[in-house]
Each structure stands twice: as C-alpha cells, then as structure tokens.
C-alpha positions as CSV (number, residue, x, y, z in Angstrom):
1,X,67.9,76.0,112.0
2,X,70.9,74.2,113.6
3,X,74.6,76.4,113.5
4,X,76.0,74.5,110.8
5,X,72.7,75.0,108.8
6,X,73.1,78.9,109.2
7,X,76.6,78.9,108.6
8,X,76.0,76.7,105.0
9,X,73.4,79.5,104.3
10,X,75.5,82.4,105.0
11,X,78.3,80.9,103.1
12,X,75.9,80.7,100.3
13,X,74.6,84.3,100.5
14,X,78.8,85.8,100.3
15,X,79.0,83.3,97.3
16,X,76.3,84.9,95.1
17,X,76.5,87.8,92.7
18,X,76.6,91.1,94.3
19,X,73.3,91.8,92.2
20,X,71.7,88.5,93.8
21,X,72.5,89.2,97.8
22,X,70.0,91.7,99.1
23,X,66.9,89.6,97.4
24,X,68.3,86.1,98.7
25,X,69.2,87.5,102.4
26,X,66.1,88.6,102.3
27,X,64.2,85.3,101.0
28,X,66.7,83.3,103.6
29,X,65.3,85.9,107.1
30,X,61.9,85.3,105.7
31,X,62.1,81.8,105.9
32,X,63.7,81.8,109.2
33,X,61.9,83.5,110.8
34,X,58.6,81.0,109.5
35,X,60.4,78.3,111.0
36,X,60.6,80.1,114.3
37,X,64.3,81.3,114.9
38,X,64.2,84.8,114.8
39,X,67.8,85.3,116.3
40,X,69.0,83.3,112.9
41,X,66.7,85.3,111.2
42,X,67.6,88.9,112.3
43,X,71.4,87.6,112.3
44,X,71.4,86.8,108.2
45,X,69.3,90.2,107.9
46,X,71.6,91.8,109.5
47,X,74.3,91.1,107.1
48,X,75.3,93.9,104.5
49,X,76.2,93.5,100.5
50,X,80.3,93.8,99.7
51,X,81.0,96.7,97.8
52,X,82.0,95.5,94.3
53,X,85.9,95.4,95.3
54,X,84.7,93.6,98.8
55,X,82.6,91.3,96.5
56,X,85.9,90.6,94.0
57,X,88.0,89.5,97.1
58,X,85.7,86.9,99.0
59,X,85.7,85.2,95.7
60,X,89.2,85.5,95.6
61,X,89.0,83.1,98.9
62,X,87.1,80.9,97.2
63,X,88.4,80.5,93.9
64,X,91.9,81.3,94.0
65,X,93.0,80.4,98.0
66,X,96.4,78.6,96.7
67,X,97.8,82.2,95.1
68,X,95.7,84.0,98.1
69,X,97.7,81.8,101.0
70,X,101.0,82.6,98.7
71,X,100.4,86.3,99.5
72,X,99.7,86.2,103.0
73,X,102.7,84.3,103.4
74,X,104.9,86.7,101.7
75,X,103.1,89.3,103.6
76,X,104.8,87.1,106.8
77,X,107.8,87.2,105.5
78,X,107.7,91.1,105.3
79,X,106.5,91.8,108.3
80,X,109.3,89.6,109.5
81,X,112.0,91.5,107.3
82,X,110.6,94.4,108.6
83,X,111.6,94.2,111.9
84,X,114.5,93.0,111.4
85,X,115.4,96.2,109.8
86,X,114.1,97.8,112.6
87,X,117.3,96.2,114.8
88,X,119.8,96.3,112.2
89,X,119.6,93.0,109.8
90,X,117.5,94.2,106.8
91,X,119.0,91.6,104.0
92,X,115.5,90.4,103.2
93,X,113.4,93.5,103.1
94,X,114.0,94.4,99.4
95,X,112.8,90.9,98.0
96,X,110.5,90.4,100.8
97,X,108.7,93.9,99.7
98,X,109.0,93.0,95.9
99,X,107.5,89.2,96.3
100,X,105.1,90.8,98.7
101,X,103.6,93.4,95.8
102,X,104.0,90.9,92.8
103,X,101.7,88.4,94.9
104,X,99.4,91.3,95.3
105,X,99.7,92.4,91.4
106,X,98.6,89.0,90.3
107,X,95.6,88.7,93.1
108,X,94.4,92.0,91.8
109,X,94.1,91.3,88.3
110,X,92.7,87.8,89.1
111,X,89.8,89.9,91.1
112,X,89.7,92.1,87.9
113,X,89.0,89.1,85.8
114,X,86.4,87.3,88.4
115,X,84.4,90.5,88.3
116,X,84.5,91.0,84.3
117,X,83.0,87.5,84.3
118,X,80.4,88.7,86.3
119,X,79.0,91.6,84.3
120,X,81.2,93.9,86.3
121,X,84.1,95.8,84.7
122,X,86.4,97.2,87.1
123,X,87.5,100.6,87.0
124,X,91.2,102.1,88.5
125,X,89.2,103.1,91.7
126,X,87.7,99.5,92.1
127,X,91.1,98.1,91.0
128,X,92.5,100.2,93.7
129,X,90.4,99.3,96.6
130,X,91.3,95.8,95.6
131,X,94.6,96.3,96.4
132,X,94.6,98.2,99.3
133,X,92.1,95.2,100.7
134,X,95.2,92.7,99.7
135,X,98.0,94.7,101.0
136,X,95.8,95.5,104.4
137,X,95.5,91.3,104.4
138,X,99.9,91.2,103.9
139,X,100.2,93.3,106.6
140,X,98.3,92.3,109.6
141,X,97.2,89.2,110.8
142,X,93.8,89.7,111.8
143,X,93.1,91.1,108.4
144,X,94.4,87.9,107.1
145,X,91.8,86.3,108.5
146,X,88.7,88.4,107.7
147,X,90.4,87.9,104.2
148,X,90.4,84.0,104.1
149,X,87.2,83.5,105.5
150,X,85.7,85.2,102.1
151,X,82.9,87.8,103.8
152,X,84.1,90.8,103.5
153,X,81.7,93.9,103.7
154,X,83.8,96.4,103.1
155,X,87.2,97.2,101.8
156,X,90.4,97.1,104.2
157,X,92.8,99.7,104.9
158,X,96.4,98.9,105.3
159,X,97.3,102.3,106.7
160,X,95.3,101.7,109.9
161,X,93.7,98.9,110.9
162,X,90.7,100.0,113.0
163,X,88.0,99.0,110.3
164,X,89.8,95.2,110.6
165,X,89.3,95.6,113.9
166,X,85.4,96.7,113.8
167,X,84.7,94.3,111.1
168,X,85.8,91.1,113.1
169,X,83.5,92.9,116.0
170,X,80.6,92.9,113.6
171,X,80.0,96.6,114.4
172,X,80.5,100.3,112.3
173,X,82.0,102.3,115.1
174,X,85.7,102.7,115.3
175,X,87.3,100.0,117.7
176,X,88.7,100.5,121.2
177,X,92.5,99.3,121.3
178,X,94.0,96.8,123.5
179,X,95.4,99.5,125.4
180,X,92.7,101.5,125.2
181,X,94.8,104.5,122.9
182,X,96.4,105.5,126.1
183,X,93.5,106.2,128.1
184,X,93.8,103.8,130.4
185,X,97.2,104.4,131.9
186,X,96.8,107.9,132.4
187,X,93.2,107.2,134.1
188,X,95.3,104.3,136.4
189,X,98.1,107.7,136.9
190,X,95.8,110.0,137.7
191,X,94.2,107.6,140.7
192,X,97.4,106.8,141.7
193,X,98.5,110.7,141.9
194,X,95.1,111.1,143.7
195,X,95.6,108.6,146.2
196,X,99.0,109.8,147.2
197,X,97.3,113.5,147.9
198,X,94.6,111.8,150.2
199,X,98.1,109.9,151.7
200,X,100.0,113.0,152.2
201,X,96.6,115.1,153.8
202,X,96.1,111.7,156.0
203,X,99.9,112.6,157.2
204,X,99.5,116.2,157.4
205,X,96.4,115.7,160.2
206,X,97.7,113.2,162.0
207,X,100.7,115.3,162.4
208,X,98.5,117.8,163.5
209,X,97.1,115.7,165.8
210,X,100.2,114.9,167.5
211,X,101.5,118.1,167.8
212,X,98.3,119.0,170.3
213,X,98.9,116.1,172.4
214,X,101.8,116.7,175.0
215,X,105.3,116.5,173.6
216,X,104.1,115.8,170.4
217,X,105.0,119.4,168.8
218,X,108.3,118.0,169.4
219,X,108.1,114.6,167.4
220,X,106.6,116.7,164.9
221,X,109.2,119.5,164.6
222,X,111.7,117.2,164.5
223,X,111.2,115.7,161.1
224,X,110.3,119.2,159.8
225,X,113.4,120.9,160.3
226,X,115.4,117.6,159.8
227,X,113.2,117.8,156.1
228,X,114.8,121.6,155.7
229,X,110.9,122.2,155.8
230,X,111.0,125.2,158.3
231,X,111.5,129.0,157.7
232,X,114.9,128.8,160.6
233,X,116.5,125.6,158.7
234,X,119.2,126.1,156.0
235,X,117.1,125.2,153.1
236,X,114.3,127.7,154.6
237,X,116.8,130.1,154.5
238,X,118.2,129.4,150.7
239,X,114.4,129.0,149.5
240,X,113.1,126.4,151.0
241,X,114.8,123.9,148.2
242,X,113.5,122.4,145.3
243,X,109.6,121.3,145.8
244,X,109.2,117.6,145.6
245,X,107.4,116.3,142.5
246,X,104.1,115.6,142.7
247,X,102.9,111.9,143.9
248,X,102.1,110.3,140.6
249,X,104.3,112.6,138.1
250,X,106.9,110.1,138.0
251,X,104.7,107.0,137.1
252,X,103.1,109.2,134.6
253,X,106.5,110.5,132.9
254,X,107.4,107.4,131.5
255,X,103.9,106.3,130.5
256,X,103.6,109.6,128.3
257,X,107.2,108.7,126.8
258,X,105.9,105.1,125.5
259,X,102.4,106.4,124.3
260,X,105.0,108.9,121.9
261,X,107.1,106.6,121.1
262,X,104.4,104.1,120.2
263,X,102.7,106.5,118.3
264,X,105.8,107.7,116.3
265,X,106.1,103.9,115.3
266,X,102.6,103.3,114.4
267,X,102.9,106.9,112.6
268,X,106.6,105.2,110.2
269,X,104.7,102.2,109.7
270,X,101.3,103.9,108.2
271,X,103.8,105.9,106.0
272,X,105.5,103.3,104.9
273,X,102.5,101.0,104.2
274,X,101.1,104.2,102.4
275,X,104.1,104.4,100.2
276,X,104.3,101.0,99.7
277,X,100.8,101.4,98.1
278,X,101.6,103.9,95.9
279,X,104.4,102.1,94.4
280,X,102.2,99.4,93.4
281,X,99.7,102.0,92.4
282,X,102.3,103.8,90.3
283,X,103.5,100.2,89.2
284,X,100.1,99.3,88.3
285,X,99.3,102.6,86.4
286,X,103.0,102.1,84.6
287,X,102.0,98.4,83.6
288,X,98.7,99.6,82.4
289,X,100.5,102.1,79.9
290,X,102.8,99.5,79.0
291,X,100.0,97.6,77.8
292,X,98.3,100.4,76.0
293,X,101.2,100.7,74.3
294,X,102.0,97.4,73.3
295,X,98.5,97.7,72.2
296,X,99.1,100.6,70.1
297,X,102.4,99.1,68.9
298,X,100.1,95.8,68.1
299,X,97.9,98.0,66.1
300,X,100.5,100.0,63.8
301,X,102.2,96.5,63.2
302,X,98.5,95.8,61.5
303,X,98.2,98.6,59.8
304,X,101.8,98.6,58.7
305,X,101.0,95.3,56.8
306,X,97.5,96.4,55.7
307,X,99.5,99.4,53.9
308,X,102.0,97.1,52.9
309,X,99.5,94.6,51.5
310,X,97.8,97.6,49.9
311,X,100.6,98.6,48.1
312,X,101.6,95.1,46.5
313,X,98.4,94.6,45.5
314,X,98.3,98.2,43.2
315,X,102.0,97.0,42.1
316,X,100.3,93.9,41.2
317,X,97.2,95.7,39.4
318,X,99.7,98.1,37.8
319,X,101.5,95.1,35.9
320,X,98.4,93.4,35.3
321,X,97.6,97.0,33.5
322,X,100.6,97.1,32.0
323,X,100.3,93.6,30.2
324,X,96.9,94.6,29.2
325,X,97.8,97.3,27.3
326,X,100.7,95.4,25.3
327,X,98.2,92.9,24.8
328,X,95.7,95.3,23.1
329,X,98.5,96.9,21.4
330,X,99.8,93.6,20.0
331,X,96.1,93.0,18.9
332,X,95.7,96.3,17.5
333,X,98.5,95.9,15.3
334,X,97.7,92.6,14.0
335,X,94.3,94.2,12.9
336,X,96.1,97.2,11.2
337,X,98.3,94.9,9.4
338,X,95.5,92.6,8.2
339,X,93.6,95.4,6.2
C-alpha cells in the first residue's frame, strides 16, 4: 500500500461511527498485512477509538471546519489580547475572551447535535469534555492542529498541554519540554561548577609545585597574602574575609530565578484558562436552565389554553343546557295547555 493509499484508509477509519472503528481497523490490518506491508498494517492497528467527545470533535473538522477555523482564529486573537495585557494594553481582552467562548458555545452544541444523529446523546460530562477539547484547540497552536486534522484519540486539556504534546508524538507517556522542565540547565550548571573545582585543584598543585622548586615559595606567597589569604594578612586577621562563591553558583542563580518565574507564569495562565472554563461551564449550565425554563414556560402557556379551552367549552355546554331546558319547558307547556 503506497502513503497516500494508507493515509485515504486512515482518514476513512476517523470518519466512521465510534461503534464501527475497532471492527474496520481491524478488517483494514488484516488486509494489509495479506498484501505484505506489515509496517502499514501494525501502523493502522495501532490506532486507538476516540472517546465519544474525541469522536464528536474530528467530525467537527469535517463537517463544520468554516465555524471550527472561526474559533481558532478568535482563539489567535486572545492569545494576542492576552499578552498585550500582560505589558499594559488590554483594550481587546474582554471581547477577545467573549468571541473566543461564544465560538466555542456554538462548536459544542454543533458536536452535541452530530452525536445525537449518531445514536449518541451526550451527557453534561461528554458536553464538558467537548469543550475543554475546543478551548485546549483556542489556546495553543499545536492543539490547533491535532484539532483540524480530525483524529483525535483523546480529549485535550487546556490547563496543560502535555497530552497535545504526547498525542502529536503518537505516544501515552507524558512529554519532555523543549527545555527539558529545567533539567537541563541545572545539569549544564552543575558541570560547569564541577569543572571549575577540577580548575581550582589544577591551581592549588601546581602552586604546590612551584613552591618546592627554588624561589618558588616566594612567587607563591606572594599572591596569597596579596589575596588576604594568609593567617599574618589584614583580612587573616579580621576573619579571613568573606569566602568566595562557589564556581558555578552564580550561573546557577539566575537560571533558578527564570525556571520560578517561568513557572509562576505557566502556573496564572493554567488558572486563568481554568477559570475561563468554568465560566463557559457555568454559562453553559445557566443557558441550559434557561431553556428548561422556557420549556416549562412553553408548557404552562399550553396548559393555560387547554384550561382556557376547557372552560369555554363547559360555558358553551352550560348554554346549550340552558336552551334545552326552555325548550322542553316551552313544549311542556304547550302539551299542558292542549288537554
């Protein structure tokens, strides 16, 4: 099977029904591998169902990638208004946040729809995950992505992006970070601090060295008590001074300042990505009421007029009564008056 042909077939596979997937992957390995290309075959084998919510937002790519394209692009324009806040010019961030969810509210009840078509009612959790998949898409490019290319398999997170980050990998395990979460840096310090030890212990022997050749205790004292470093030297006699910092504290320092300041930002922006989805939780769970009770409203208006209908209608069977009984009265009478 040629790329494009595999591609074609795993496009097909993220297309079908969630209750369809695990028998057609299967069917589509199985015939791979019988026309000899087992790397296809244990590729497309490989590939695991979407979750419901997952399932609802690939076909969200397919079906509705005008609105979809409309909320990544608002989710731009709030990242943009976002920091621009962050220096002082935050004109934009109210709209930008308000466009940003109603892009999102209209996505998720789109998904709601495609899987009620399917057989599939969504419930408030599977509407949630929904939206946290859409937001996680707003806010971060590479989610974006996973997002339009319609294979998710497995909702998104837009308080922290490491399951993004191991989905476009292809893997489970929680992803490395282009830093390497600090690790890095403090490994690069610690060899640095190291190798200005072995430095300084180079110095000490050679200085040692020198002092047992002739006249070299001289070169060597020199330096010593010009340094303050003897017991007979002014700074010997205060204390001996303050000790010099380790080699390597000061490259470390400043590297341990950015990892806390990076992590304090990454720390306001998960908490304000979190309470950005609870507003359009609380939104949503507000609009829902809102329709139950327009519902309800809908439903008293009936039975309003049912009662009201029910009422005219005795009136009516009252009068019809009524002119019964003057009629038999009338008839009555006539008899009577005849014998």
């Amino acid at each position: 099977m040629t790329a494009l042909a595999e591609e074609q077939e795993v496009e097909r596979l993220f297309g079908l029904r969630p209750e369809a997937f695990v028998a057609a992957r299967t069917e589509a390995a199985r015939r791979l591998r019988r026309e000899g290309d087992a790397e296809a075959a244990a590729r497309v084998a490989a590939l695991r169902r979407p979750p419901l919510s997952a399932w609802a937002v690939n076909q969200l790519a397919r079906d509705r990638g005008r609105e979809l394209e409309g909320l990544l692009e608002a989710g731009a324009r709030l990242r943009a208004a976002r920091q621009a806040a962050l220096t002082g010019g935050g004109a934009e961030l109210r709209a930008s946040t308000r466009a940003e969810r109603e892009a999102a509210a209209g996505l998720v009840d789109a998904a709601v729809e495609i899987l009620r078509s399917a057989g599939h009612p969504a419930t408030d959790a599977t509407r949630d995950r929904i939206a946290a998949t859409l937001h996680a898409a707003a806010g971060d490019p590479a989610a974006a992505e996973l997002v339009r290319g319609g294979r998710l398999t497995r909702d998104l997170d837009p308080a922290g992006f490491g399951t993004v980050d191991a989905l476009a990998a292809g893997g489970d395990g929680a992803p490395a970070d282009a830093g390497g979460n600090g690790r890095a840096p403090a490994r690069r310090a610690k060899a640095k601090a190291a190798s200005g030890g072995r430095g300084a212990a180079r110095a000490g022997s050679e200085g040692a060295a020198t002092a047992g050749r002739p006249g070299g205790g001289k070169a060597a004292a020199a330096p010593a008590r010009a340094g303050g470093g003897g017991t007979g030297g002014p700074a010997g006699r205060r204390g001996g001074g303050k000790p010099a910092a380790p080699p390597g504290e000061a490259a470390v320092a400043p590297d341990r300042a950015r990892r806390v300041a990076v992590a304090t930002r990454d720390e306001a922006r998960r908490r304000a990505r979190l309470a950005a989805d609870q507003a359009v939780l609380a939104t949503r769970h507000a609009e829902r009421l809102g329709r139950l009770a327009d519902q309800a409203e809908r439903e008293a208006e009936r039975a309003r007029a049912t009662a009201t209908a029910a009422i005219e209608a005795a009136v009516a069977a009252r009068e019809r009564a009524s002119r019964a009984a003057r009629v038999l009265a009338e008839a009555e009478d006539q008899l009577g008056g005849g014998r």
